[in-house]
N, C-alpha and C positions, 0 to 999 in steps of 0.2 A: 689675647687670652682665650675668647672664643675659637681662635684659631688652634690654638692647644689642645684645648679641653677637646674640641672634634677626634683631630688626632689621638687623644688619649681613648676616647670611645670607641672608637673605629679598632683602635690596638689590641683594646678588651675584647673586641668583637671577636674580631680575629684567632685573640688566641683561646677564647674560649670554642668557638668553631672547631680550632686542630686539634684543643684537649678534646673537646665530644669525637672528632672524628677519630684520633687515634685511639679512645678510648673503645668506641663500639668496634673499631677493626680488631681490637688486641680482643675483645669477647666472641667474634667471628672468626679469630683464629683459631680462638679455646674450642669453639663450637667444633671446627672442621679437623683439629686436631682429635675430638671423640670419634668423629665420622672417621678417619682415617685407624685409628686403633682395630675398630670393629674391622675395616676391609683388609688391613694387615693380618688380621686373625683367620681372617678367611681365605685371604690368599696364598697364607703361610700352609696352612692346613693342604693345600695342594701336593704333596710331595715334588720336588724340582731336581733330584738327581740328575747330572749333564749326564750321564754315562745309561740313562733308560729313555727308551724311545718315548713310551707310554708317559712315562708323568709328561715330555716336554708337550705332548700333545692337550695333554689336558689343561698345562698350563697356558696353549695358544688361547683354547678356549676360553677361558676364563677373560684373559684378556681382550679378545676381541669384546665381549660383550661390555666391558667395564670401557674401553674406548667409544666406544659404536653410541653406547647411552649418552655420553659427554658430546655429542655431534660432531665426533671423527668419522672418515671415510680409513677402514682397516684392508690390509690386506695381508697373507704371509706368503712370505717370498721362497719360492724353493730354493733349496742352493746343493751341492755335492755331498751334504750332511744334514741337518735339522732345517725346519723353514724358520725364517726373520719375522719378526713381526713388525709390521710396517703401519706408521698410523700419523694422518694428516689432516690437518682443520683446514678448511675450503679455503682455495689458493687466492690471493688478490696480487696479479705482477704489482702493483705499485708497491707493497712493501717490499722489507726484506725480509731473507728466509732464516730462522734459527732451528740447526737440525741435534736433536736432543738422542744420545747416546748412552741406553743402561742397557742391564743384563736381569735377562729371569732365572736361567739356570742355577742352579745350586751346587755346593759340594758335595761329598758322599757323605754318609753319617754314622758313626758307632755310637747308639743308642747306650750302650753299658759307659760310654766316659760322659756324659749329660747328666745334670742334677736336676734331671724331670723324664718320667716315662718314655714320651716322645718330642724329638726335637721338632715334627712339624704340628704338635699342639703350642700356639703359643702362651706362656705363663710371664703372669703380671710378679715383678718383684723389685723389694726397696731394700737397701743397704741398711744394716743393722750396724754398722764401722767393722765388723770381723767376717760378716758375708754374707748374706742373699735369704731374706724373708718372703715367702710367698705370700700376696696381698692377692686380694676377691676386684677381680673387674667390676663386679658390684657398686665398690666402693670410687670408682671412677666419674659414677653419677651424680656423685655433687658437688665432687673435685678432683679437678684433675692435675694430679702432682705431677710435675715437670721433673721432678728426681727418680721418679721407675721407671721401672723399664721393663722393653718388651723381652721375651728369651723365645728364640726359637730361630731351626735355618732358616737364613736369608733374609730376616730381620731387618738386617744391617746393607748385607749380601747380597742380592741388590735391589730386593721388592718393595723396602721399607722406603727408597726415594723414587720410584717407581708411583707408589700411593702419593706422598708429598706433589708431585706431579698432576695428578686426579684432583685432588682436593683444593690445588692452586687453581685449576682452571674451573671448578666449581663456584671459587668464591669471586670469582673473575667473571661470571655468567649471573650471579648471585647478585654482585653490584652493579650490574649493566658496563663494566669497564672494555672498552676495546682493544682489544690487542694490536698491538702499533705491529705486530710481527705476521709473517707465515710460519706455521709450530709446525715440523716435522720429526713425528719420534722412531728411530730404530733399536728395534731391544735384540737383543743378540741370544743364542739360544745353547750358544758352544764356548762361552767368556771361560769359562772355569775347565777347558779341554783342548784351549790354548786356539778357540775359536780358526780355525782350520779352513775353513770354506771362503772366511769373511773378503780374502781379497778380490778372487773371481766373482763372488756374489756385489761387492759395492763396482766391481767392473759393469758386469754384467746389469745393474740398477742403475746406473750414474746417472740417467737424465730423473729417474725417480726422486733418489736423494740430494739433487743440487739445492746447496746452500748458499749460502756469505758465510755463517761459520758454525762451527760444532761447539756443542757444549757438552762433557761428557760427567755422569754425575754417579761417581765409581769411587770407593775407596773414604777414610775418614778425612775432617779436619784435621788443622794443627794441632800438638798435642796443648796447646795453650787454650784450644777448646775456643779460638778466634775465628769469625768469616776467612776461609781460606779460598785463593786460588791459584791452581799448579799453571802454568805454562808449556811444563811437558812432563815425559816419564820414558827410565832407561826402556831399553828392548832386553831382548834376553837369547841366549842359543846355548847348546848345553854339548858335553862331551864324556863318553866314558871309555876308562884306559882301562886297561888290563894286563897284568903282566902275568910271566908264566915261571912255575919252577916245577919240579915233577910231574907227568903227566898225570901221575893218581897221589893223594896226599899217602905221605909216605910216613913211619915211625922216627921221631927224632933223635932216639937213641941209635938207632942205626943208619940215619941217613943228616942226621945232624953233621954242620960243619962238612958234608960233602956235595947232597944238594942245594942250588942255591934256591933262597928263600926270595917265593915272588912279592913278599910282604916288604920288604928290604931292599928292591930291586925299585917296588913302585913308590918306596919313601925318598928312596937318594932324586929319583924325579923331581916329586913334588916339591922337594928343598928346595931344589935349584930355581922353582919358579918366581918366589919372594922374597923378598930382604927379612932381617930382623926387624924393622918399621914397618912391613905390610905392603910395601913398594913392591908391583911386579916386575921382575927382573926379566921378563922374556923381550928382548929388544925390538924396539917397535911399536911395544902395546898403548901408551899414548900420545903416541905422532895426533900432531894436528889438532890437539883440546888449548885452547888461550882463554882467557878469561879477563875479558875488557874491568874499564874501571867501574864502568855501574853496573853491569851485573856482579860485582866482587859487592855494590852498596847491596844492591839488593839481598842479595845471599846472608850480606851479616846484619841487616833487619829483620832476619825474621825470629821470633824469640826465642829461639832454643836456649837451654841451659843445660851446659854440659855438663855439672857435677851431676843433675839430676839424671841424665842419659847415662852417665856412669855407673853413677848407684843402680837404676832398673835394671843396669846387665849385668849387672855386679864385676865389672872389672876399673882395675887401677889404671892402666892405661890404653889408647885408642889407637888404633894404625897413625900411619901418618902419610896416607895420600895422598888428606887436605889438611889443611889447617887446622879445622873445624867441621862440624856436622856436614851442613851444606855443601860446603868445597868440595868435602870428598865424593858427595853426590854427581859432582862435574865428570866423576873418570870411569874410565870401565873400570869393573868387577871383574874377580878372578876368585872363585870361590868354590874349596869343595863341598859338597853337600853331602855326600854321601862316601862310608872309607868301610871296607870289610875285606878279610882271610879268613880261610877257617872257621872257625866257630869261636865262641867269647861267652864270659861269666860263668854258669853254670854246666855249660855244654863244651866248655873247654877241654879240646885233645891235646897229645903230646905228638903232632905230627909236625913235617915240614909240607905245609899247605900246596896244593895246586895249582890256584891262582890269586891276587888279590885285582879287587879292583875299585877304583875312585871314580864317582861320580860329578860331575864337575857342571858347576852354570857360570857364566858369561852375563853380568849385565852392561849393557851398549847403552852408551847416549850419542847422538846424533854423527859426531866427528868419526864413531867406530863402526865400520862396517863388520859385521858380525863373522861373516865368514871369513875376512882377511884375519880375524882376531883368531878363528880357530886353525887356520892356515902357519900364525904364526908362533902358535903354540907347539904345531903338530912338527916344524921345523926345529922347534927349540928342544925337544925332545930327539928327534932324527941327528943331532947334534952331540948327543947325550951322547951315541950309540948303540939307540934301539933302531931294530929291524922293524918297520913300522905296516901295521897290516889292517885291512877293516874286518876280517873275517877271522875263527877261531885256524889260529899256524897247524898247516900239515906236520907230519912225522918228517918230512925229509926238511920245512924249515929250520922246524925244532933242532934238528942235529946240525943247521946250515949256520944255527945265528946262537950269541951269547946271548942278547939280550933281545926280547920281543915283549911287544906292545901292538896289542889290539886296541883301534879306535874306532867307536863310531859316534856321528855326529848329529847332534838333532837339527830343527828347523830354526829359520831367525826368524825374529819378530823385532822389527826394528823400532829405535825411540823415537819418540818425536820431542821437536820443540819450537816451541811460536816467540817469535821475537820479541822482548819485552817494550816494547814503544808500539805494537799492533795496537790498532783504533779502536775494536772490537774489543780488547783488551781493556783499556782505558777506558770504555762505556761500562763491563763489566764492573771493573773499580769502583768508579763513580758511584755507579748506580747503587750496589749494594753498602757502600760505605755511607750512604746519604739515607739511604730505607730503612739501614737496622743502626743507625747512628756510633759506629764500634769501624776502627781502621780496618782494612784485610790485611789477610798477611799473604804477600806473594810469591810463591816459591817458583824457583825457573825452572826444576826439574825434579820431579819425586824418585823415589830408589826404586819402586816397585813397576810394575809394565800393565800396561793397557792395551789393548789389539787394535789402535785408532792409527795407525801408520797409512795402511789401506784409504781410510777416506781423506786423508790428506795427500797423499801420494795422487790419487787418482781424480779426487774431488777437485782440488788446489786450493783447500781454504783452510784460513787458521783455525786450533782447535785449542781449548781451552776447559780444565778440569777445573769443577765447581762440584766440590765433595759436601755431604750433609749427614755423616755421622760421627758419632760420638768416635772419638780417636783409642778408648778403648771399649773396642764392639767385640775383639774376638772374632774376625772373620775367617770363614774357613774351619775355625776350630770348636769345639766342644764349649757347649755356654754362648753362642753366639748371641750378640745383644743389642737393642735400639733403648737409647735412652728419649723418654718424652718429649722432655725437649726438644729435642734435634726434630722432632716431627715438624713442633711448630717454627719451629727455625728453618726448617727445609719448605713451607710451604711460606712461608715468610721470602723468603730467598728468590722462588719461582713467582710469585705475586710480583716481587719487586722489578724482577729482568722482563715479565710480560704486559707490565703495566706503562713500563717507563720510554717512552721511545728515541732511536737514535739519536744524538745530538745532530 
């Protein structure tokens, strides 16, 4: 009996202990989550255009100081374009290294499509169920609603887990916790310009940046608004065609039905490339993609709901690649993005046009090399019986060839992806599925691209995406947004991975 009763006392003890302790950490998140709103606002307020020399520089600055305070050792790394910014907490070989991966750059901005003067003032607002009330940061001082959200570039994009970052190792320094890890951060300066420099630059750093593994913190959650983490993400390379019909656009009444139209020349193409289900038909394009039995488990855990994916794009039916969301995620992409002749709508002629031309991207996962991809397009067209050229066709091709097709081709940026049984992986899981008490969901490979090939190629360590915004932010585009939450959930997230150490 007294032997019980102990036990019972000790149980009480205990769990009154974890309720106080998780108690004062969930009010020290709240705490750090105001601190990070304020440095959000101020960071935001930076201008970050990738495409001006001048803001990137200002925003080195910025940065170094805001690392340098936290007792990192900064530096920024030149490279063939912008400099890196490079930032390390004092080395101890007996750990291991985790090397952290964001972007400060921003996208461009048309202030006229924004529902606030300037996209880098950030504005506080709450959902009224039909759209977007502006609330007083004021009112943030007594409560801090985890339902608003911040508005402004790069919010989301990628300053907003940037802060999450700062604020994690504050409250890590705050509780006297030791970091079981060596934290090294690279923030990329050219992310959103298809970061250009980065291979020669992590060449040229490699004894800087060695790791055990990357952790890259780019891009949203699941749209189930769960602990997500990706595995990998396609690449991307791009191609545009151009056909020709009259050297100058010509009157269709009088050249109609004799010149041919290069609008029609460049459609009977682009048919050829797909089936009616979405399947690319250019032979070859998925050599080598399988899909074992557990990654097929994995892929149909993660909770998509396809009536809802339906309804948001408003169509009745989905290619059929894959099966499903995810599956189709396993293949390359063949996608135009861009289609023009002539002129359209309001500014419509009655000519037989000059040229048309389609713009085309390529997303790669790992099995496709990018260039064989556009190699085997450019075949499948030369097949067609276009005269195939990269440069705009002389007067003596023009009279040489029926059909002509100009192509030129952009750069690869190739996918990556980490093996899902990786250890580093499975610490990841763990670890965060045990801290925020909620399963992850784990995706093997997202649709969109990240410039991390480079430090896996040259580094040789796994790389792993660990996203911490709201999955509707709007990035890139007009209204871009950080919901509150996700602050404290992202500084939640980085506590959890810095606090916990390797198994």
């Amino acid at each position: 009996m007294i032997k019980n009763t102990f036990k019972s006392v000790v149980g009480l003890i205990i769990s009154f202990c974890t309720f106080w302790s998780s108690a004062q950490t969930e009010s020290q998140i709240k705490s750090h989550v105001g601190h990070a709103i304020n440095d959000i606002r101020e960071f935001v307020k930076i201008p970050n255009d990738a495409l001006e020399h001048a803001d990137i520089n200002r925003n080195l600055t910025w940065l170094t100081k805001a690392f340098n305070t936290r007792g990192f050792n900064s530096s920024i790394l030149p490279t063939e374009g912008e400099g890196l910014f490079f930032a390390a907490l004092p080395v101890d070989d007996s750990k291991p290294t985790i090397l952290f991966y964001m972007h400060f750059d921003g996208q461009s901005v048309d202030p006229s499509k924004w529902n606030q003067q300037n996209p880098y003032e950030v504005v506080l607002k709450s959902s009224n169920g039909n759209g977007w009330k502006n609330e007083s940061f004021e009112d943030l001082s007594e409560n801090i609603n985890y339902n608003w959200r911040l508005f402004g570039r790069s919010t989301s994009d990628d300053k907003g887990p940037i802060i999450m970052l700062l604020e994690a190792i504050d409250l890590l320094q705050e509780n006297g916790q030791e970091i079981p890890f060596n934290v090294k951060v690279i923030l990329d300066s050219e992310e959103e310009k298809s970061s250009k420099p980065l291979p020669n630059a992590v060449k040229k750093y490699r004894d800087l940046l060695k790791a055990d593994f990357l952790i890259i913190n780019d891009g949203p959650v699941h749209v189930s608004s769960k602990p997500t983490i990706v595995y990998g993400c396609r690449g991307i390379t791009t191609l545009s065609l151009t056909t020709y019909g009259p050297i100058k656009p010509q009157h269709s009444g009088h050249y109609g039905n004799y010149a041919p139209n290069p609008g029609f020349l460049l459609a009977e193409a682009l048919a050829t490339m797909k089936n009616d289900e979405g399947k690319v038909e250019i032979e070859g394009y998925y050599d080598g993609i399988t899909i074992n039995d557990m990654a097929q488990k994995v892929l149909k855990n993660v909770p998509d709901d396809a009536t809802i994916i339906n309804t948001n794009l408003a169509i009745k039916t989905p290619e059929k690649v894959g099966a499903f969301y995810q599956e189709a995620l396993q293949y390359p992409s063949l996608n135009i993005r861009g289609l023009g002749s002539g002129w359209v709508g309001k500014k419509a002629r009655t000519i037989v046009p000059a040229t048309a031309t389609a713009e085309l991207d390529l997303r790669l996962v790992p099995e496709s090399d990018g260039s064989r991809l556009k190699g085997l397009v450019k075949k499948h067209i030369q097949k067609l019986g276009f005269y195939i050229t990269d440069t705009i066709p002389s007067i003596k091709e023009r009279m040489s060839h029926n059909k002509i097709m100009t192509i030129t081709e952009g750069s690869v940026t190739d996918a990556f992806r980490t093996d899902l049984n990786n250890n580093y992986g499975q610490y990841l899981v763990k670890t965060i599925k045990e801290n925020l008490n909620e399963d992850v969901v784990q995706i093997r490979i997202m649709g969109g691209t990240v410039p991390i090939s480079p430090f896996i190629n040259e580094l040789k360590i796994p790389a792993f995406i660990v996203p911490m915004v709201n999955p509707d932010n709007n990035q890139h585009s007009p209204n871009e947004n950080l919901k509150i939450g996700q602050i404290a959930y992202g500084i939640k997230v980085f506590y959890s991975i810095l606090s916990t150490p390797l198994n």
